[in-house]
C-alpha positions as CSV (number, residue, x, y, z in Angstrom):
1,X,-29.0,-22.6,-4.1
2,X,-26.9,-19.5,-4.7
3,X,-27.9,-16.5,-2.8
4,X,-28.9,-13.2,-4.5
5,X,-25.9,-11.5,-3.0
6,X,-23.0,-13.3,-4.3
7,X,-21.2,-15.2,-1.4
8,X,-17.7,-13.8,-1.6
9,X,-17.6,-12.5,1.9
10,X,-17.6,-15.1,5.1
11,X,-19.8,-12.2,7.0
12,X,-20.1,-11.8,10.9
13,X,-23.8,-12.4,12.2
14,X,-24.4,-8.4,12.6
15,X,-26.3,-5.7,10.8
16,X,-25.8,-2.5,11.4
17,X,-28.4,0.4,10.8
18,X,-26.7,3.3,12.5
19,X,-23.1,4.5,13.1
20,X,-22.4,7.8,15.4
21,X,-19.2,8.8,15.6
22,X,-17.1,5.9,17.3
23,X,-20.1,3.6,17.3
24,X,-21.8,1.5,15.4
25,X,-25.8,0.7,16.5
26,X,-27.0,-3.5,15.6
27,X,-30.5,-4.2,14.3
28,X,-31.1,-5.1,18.1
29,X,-29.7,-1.9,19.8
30,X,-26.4,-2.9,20.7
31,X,-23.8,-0.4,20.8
32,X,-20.4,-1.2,19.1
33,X,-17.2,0.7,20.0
34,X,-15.9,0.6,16.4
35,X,-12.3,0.1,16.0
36,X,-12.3,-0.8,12.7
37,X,-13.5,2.0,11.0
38,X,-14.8,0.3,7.4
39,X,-11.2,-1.1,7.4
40,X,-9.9,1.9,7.8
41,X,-12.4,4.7,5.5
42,X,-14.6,6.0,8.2
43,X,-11.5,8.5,9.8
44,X,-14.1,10.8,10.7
45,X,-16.3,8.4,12.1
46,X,-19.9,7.6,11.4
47,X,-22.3,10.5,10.5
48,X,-19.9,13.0,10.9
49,X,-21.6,16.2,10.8
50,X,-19.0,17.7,8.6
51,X,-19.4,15.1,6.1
52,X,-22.9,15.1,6.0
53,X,-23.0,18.9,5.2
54,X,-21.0,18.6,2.8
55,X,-22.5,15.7,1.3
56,X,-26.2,17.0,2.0
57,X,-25.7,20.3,0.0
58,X,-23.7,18.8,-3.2
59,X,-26.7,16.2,-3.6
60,X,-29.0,19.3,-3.8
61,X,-26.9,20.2,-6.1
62,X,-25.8,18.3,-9.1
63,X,-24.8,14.7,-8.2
64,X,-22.8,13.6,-11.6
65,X,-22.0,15.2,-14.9
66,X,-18.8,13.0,-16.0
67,X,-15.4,13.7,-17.0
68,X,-16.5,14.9,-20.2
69,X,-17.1,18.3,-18.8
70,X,-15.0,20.7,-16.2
71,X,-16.1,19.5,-12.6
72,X,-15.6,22.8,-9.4
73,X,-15.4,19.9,-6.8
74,X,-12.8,17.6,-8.5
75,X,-10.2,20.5,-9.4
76,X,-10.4,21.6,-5.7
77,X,-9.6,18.5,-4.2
78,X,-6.8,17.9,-6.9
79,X,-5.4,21.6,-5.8
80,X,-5.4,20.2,-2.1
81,X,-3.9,17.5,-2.5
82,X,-1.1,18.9,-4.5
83,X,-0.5,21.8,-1.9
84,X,-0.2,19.4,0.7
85,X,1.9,16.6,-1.0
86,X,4.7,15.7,-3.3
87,X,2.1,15.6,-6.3
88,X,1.9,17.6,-9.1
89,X,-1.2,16.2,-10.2
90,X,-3.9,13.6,-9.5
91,X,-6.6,11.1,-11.1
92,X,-9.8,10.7,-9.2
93,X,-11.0,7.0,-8.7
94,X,-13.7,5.2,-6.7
95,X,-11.4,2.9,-4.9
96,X,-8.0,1.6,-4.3
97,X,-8.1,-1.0,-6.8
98,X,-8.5,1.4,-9.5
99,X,-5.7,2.9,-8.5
100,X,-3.4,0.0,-8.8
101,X,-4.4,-0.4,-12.1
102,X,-3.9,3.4,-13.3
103,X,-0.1,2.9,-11.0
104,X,0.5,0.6,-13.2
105,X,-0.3,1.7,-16.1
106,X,1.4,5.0,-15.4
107,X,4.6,3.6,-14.3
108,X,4.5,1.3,-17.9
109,X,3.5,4.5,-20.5
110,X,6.4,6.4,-18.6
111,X,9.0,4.3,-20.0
112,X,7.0,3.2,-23.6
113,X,7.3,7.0,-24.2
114,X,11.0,7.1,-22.9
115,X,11.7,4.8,-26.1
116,X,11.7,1.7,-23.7
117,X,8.7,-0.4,-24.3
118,X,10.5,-3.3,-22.9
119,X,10.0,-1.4,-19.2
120,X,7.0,-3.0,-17.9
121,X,8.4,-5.1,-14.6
122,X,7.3,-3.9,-11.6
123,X,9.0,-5.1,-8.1
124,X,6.5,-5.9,-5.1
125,X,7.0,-7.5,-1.7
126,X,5.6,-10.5,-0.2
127,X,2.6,-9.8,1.9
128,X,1.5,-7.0,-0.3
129,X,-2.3,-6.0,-0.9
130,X,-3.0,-4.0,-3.5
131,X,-6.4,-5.0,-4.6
132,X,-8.2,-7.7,-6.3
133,X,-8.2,-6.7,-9.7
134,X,-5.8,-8.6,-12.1
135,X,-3.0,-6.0,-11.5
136,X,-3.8,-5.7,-8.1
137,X,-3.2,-10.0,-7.4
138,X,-0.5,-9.9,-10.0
139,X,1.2,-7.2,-8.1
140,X,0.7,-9.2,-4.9
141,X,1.2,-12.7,-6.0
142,X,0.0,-14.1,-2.9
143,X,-1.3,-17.9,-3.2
144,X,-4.1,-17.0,-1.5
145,X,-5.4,-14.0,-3.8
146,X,-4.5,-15.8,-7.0
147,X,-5.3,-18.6,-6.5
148,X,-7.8,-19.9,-9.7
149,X,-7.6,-16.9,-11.5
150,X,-4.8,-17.7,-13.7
151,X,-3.2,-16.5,-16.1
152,X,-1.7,-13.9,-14.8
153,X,-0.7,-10.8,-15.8
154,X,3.0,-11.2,-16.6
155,X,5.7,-8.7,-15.4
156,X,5.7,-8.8,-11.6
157,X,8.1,-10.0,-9.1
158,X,8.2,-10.0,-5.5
159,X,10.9,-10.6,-2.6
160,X,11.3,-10.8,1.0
161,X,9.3,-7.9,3.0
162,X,12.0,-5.6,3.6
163,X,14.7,-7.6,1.9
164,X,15.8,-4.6,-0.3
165,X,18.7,-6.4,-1.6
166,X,16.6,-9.0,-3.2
167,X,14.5,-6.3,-4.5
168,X,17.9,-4.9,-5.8
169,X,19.1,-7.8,-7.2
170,X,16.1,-8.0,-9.5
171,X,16.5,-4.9,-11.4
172,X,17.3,-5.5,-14.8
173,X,16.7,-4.1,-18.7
174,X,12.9,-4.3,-17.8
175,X,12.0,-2.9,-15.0
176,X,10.2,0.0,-14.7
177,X,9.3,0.5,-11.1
178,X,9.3,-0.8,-7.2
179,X,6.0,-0.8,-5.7
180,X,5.5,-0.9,-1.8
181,X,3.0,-0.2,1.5
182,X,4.7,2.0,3.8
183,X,2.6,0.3,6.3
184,X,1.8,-3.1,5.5
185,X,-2.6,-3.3,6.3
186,X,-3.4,-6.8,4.8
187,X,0.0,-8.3,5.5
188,X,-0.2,-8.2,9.6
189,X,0.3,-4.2,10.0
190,X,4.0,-4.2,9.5
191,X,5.3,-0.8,8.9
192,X,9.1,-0.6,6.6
193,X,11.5,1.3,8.7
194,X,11.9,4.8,7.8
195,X,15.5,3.8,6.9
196,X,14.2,0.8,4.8
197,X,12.1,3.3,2.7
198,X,15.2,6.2,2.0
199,X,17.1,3.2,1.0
200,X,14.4,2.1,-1.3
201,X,14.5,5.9,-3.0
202,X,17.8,5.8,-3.3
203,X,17.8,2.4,-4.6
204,X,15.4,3.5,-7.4
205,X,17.2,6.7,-7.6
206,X,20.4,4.8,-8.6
207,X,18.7,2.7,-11.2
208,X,16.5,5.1,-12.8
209,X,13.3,3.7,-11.8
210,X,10.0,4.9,-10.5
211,X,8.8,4.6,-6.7
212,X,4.7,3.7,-6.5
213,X,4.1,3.9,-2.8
214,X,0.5,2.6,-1.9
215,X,-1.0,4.4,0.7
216,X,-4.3,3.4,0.4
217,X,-4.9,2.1,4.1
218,X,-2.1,3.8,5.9
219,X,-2.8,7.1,4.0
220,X,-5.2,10.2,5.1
221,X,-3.7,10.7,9.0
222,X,-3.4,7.3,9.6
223,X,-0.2,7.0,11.0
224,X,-0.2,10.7,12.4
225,X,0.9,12.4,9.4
226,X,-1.1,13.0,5.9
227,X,0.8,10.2,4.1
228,X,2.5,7.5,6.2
229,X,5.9,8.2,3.8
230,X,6.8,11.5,5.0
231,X,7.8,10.2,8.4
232,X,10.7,9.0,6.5
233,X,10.8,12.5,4.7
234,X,10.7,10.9,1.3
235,X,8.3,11.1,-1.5
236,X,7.4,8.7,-4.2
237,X,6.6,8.7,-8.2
238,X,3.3,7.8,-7.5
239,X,1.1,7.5,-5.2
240,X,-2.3,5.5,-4.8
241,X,-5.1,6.9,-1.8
242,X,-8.4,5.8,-1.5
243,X,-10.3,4.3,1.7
244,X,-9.8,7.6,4.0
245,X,-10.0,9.8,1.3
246,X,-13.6,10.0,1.2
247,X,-14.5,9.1,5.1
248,X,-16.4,6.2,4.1
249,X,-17.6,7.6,0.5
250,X,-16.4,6.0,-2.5
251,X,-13.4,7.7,-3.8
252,X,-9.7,6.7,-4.4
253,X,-7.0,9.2,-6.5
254,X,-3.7,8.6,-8.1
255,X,-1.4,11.2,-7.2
256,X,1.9,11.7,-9.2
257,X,5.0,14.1,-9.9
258,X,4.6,16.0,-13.7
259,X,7.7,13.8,-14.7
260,X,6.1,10.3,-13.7
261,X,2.6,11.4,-15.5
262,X,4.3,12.5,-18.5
263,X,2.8,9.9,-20.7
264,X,-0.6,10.6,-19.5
265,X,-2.2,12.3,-22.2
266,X,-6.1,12.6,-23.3
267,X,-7.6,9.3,-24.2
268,X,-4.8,7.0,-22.3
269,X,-7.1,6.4,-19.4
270,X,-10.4,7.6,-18.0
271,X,-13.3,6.6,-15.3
272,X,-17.2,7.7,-15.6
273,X,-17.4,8.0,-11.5
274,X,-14.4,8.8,-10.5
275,X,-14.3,11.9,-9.3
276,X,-17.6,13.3,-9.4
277,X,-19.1,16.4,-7.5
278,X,-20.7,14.3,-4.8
279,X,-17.5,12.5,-3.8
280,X,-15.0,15.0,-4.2
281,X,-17.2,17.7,-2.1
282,X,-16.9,15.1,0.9
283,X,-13.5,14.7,0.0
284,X,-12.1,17.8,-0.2
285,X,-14.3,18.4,3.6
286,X,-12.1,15.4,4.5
287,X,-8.8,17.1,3.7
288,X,-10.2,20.5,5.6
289,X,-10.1,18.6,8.9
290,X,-7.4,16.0,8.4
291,X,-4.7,17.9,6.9
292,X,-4.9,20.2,9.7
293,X,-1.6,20.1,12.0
294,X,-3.6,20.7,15.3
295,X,-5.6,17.8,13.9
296,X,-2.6,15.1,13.1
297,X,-1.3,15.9,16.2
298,X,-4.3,14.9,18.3
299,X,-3.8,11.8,16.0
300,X,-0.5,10.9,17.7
301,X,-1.5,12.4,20.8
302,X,-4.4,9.5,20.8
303,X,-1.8,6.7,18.9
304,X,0.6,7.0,22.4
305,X,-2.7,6.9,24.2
306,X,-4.0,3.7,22.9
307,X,-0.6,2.2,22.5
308,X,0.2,2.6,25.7
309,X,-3.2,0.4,27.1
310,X,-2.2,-1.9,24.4
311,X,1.2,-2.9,25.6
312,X,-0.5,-3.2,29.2
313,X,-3.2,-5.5,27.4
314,X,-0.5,-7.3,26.0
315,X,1.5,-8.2,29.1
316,X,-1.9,-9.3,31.0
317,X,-2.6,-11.5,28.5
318,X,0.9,-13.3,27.5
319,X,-1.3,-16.3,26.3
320,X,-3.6,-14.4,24.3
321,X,-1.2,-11.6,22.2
322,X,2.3,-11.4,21.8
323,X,3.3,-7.4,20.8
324,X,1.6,-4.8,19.7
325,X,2.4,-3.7,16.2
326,X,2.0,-0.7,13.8
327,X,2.2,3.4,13.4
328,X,-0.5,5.8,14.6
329,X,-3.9,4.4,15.0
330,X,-2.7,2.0,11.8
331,X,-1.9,-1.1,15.1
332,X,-2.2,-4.7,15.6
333,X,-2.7,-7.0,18.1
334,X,0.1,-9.9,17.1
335,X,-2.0,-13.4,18.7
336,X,0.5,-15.9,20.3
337,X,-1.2,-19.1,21.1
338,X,-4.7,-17.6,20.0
339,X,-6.5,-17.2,16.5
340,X,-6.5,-13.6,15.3
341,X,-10.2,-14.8,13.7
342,X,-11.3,-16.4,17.7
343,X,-10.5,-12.7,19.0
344,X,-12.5,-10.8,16.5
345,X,-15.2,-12.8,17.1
346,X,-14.9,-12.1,21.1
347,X,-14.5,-8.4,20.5
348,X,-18.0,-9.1,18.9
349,X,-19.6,-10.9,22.2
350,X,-18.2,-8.1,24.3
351,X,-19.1,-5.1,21.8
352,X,-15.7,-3.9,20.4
353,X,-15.3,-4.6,16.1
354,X,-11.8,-5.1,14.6
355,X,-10.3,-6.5,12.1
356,X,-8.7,-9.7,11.2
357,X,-5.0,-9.9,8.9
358,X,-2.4,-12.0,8.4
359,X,0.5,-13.5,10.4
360,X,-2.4,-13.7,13.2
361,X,-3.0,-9.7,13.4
362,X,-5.9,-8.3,15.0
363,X,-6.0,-5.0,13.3
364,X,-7.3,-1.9,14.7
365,X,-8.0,1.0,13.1
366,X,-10.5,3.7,15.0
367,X,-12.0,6.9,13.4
368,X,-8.9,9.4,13.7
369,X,-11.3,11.2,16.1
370,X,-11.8,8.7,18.3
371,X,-12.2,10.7,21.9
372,X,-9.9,9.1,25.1
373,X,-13.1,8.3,26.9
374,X,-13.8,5.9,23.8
375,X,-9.6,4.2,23.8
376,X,-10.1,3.6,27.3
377,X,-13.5,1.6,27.0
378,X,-12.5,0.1,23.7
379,X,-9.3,-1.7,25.8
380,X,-11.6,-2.3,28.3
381,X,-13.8,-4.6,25.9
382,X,-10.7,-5.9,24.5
383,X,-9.6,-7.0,27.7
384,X,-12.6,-9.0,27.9
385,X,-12.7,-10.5,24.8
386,X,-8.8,-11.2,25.5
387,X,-10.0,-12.7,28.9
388,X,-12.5,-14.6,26.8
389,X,-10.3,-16.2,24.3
390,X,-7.8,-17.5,27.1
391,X,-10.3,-18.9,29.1
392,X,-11.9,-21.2,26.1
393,X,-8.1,-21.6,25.1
């Protein structure tokens, strides 16, 4: 018999009722170092007192009017995030899947009301995650995430990751745009180079084409600055954010230059959440600490840190992990002989939650205010899960 919660999730035995900071508390008392974060949303961690302010007096407030109406919170957090990006404007959503769609949809207006219609391609790269809606596994194209759910939305290719001459090759009549993860999450935490990504501008530069960078896991401090793309010092089209954006409330936001939105005009698109008071007041107190430089800096400061213990981890355990991979606190753990899956469930035995990707990846991605007290225990644990996995290897 089918359970009432529909069983699309192959769940770990734990329930958690309490998160503080860094830690997450099981129904049994248990204390979890949490180096996953929600998959990467909580970057303040669990119950941050900021958050819950801010959250605390909005709900007192007015919780949801919908976009029929002016809303204070929403056009504050747009006007951050276009002081502190390349955008010149931004569409609220509740998650990162919506915002593929909207990317996409964007990128595709842009060149109907250019007088091209025929521009609807977009060019992706193997390894991609963009979300699970049909645009999302279209966009992707990964056996894995479209598998059954044909047929599928027609005008997407993908290449090599980081074979930009494929991607290149493939630009024709009809394309309208090259979408790509500065940081790879999903795939195996596999950042493109900095030089990978100015090639790619100048690639869609030469041809006339848009840039949709999706930022959605590596965005928000991630990698040690706001957006993981302006280590590279370009900027895209558009832009997709969500998970970090709200510190573990539901909100995701399409951010674009006035040229790339152009075709956006009332009545082309719309959402009856997104961007409502309550998650725009927690995101906006999310951009108050994280686009701070002092802030971003203790971000890299703590990236070195853990790094650092991770490479050490690493060479103690040559039959358990083979590099360590990644940008900021956005790292993996690449297994060697050992199942990314049999170490996450030994960080579980020994206290420490991660996070599973492919090409055997153990991900790990702490609150951004994870304390050094808390790296240094969280390799600790690791070490023994590490320990664990090459003894029952």
């Amino acid at each position: 018999m089918i359970p009432s919660v529909l069983p699309t999730y192959n769940r770990a035995a734990l329930t958690f009722e309490k998160g503080e900071g860094s830690w997450m508390i099981e129904a049994d008392g248990r204390r979890f170092l949490d180096l996953g974060a929600g998959i990467a949303v909580n970057v303040l961690g669990h119950a941050n007192p900021v958050l819950v302010e801010a959250l605390t007096e909005q709900a007192g407030k007015l919780w949801h009017v919908s976009n029929l109406y002016n809303i204070t919170q929403q056009q504050a957090l747009a006007d951050k995030l276009v002081a502190s990006t390349f955008a010149d404007t931004v569409f609220f959503t509740n998650s990162g899947t919506e915002c593929c769609e909207l990317a996409v949809k964007m990128a595709r207006k842009y060149w109907n009301d250019k007088g091209q219609p025929e521009r609807v391609e977009i060019i992706g790269f193997e390894g991609a995650f963009h979300g699970r809606s049909s645009a999302g596994i279209a966009a992707a194209g990964s056996e894995k995430l479209v598998a059954g759910f044909g047929p599928l939305l027609p005008g997407f290719h993908q290449v090599a990751w980081g074979d930009l001459d494929a991607a290149k090759a493939l630009i024709g009549d009809q394309t309208a745009a090259i979408i790509v993860e500065p940081v790879q999450g999903e795939g195996g935490i596999r950042p493109m180079a900095d030089e990978d990504l100015k090639a790619l501008r100048t690639i869609c530069d030469e041809a006339g084409i848009l840039l949709i960078m999706d930022e959605v896991q590596c965005g928000v401090g991630r990698t040690g600055k706001l957006f993981a793309h302006e280590w590279a010092g370009v900027t895209p089209d558009i832009m997709m954010v969500a998970k970090g954006i709200g510190g573990g409330f539901p909100l995701g936001a399409v951010l674009a230059t006035e040229e790339a939105a152009s075709g956006m005009v009332a009545g082309t698109h719309g959402s009856t959440y997104g961007g409502n008071p309550l998650a725009c007041a927690v995101g906006g107190a999310v951009m108050d600490v994280v686009a701070e430089d002092a802030f971003l800096a203790e971000v890299n400061r703590k990236a070195g840190l853990l790094r650092q213990k991770l490479e050490g981890l690493v060479a103690e355990h040559p039959e358990v992990f083979e590099e360590v991979r990644g940008a900021g606190l956005m790292l993996g753990l690449k297994c060697s002989n050992a199942a990314c899956g049999d170490v996450v469930a030994a960080g579980y035995d020994n206290e420490v939650v991660t996070v599973p990707a492919a090409d055997n990846v153990v991900r790990l991605l702490p609150p951004l205010n994870i304390t050094d007290e808390e790296i240094a225990e969280a390799v600790v644990r690791l070490e023994k899960a590490a320990a664990q996995v090459g003894a029952e290897g």
